[in-house]
C-alpha positions, 0 to 999 in steps of 0.5 A: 357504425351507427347506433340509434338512441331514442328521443325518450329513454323511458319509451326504451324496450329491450328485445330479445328474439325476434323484436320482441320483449321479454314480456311479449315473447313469453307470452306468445309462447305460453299462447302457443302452447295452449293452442297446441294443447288445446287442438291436440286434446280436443281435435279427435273429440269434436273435430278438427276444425272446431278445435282449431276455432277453440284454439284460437279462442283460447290463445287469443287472450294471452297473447293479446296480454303480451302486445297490450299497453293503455298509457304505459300500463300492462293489461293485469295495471290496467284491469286493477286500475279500471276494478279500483276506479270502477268497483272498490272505489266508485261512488259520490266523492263529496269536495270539501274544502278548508281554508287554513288561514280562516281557521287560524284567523278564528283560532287566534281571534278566539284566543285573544278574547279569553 
């Protein structure tokens, strides 16, 4: 009997059907659902070709939710680190620095002459 261990625990995912994670199995289902709902609710009003395209438009982005991973993020991580880098935190960061043993230097120097 033969039992694979990766070389990285921390890469380790758990699957439960079909190779998939938990994460990704969900969301292929919750995809599969809105493409069902979205052919079955718009094929008789604009065509079942059309609403096949809208089917799969609409599912695409939450299953591409389920498989994404940029660096070890998920894809709501990596949209709330791409709004804080970009938009709540962006601007010109000035550097300042200080050196603390100048200050104390200074500070001490300062004292001996009062």
């Amino acid at each position: 009997m033969e039992i694979k261990i990766p070389k990285e625990v921390r890469r380790h995912k758990e699957t439960i059907f079909f190779g998939l994670s938990t994460r990704q199995f969900f969301c292929a289902a919750i995809a599969v659902g809105i493409a069902a709902g979205a052919y079955l609710g718009l094929g008789p009003i604009i065509g079942r070709e059309t609403a096949s395209w809208l089917c799969i438009l609409a599912a695409a982005p939450v299953a591409a939710a389920g498989f994404f991973s940029y660096n070890g993020l998920t894809l709501e991580q990596f949209i709330w680190a791409f709004l804080k880098s970009e938009l709540l935190c962006a601007g010109n960061r000035r550097f300042v620095s200080e050196n603390f043993y100048y200050s104390m230097l200074n500070r001490k120097e300062n004292r001996d002459f009062d």
